[in-house]
C-alpha positions as CSV (number, residue, x, y, z in Angstrom):
1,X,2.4,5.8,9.2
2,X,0.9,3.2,11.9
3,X,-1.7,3.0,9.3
4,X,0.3,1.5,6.6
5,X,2.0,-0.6,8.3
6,X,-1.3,-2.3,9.7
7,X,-2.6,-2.4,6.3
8,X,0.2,-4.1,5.0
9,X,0.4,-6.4,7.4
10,X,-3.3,-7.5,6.4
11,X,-2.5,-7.8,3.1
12,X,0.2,-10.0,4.2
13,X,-1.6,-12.4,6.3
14,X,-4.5,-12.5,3.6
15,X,-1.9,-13.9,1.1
16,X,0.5,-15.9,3.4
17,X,-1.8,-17.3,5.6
18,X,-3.3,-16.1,9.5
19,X,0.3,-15.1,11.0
20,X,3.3,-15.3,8.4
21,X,6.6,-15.1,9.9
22,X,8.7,-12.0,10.5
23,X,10.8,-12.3,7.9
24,X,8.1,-12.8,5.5
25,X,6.7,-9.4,7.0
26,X,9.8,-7.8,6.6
27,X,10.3,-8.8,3.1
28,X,6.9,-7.7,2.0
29,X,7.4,-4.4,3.7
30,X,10.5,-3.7,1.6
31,X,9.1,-4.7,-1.6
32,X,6.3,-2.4,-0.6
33,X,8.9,0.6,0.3
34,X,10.5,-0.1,-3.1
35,X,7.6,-0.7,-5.1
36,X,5.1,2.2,-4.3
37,X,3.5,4.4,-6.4
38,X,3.7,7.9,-5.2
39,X,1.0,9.6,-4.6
40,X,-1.2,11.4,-6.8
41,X,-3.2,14.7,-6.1
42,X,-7.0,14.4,-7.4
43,X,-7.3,15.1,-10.9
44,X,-9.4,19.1,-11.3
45,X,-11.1,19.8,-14.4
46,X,-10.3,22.9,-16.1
47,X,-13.4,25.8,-16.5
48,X,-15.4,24.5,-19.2
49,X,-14.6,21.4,-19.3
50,X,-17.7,18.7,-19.2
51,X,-16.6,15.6,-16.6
């Protein structure tokens, strides 16, 4: 979880600028929580199959 939360906070300062305010952290993080995609297990090919 520390993980994402570092992540997102790059991708924050890359778009905002070199430290955006708390708020603005706070809002991307929402939108983040709101907007995510779920994950998604790795596609498998069924026997046969050419990939």
């Amino acid at each position: 979880m520390e993980s994402k939360k570092n992540e997102l906070d790059e991708l924050v300062r890359e778009e905002l600028g070199d430290e955006p305010s708390q708020e603005a952290k706070d809002y991307a993080r929402e939108l983040y929580e709101k907007y995510r995609l779920p994950a998604t297990p790795p596609e498998e090919t069924a026997p046969g199959e050419d990939t």
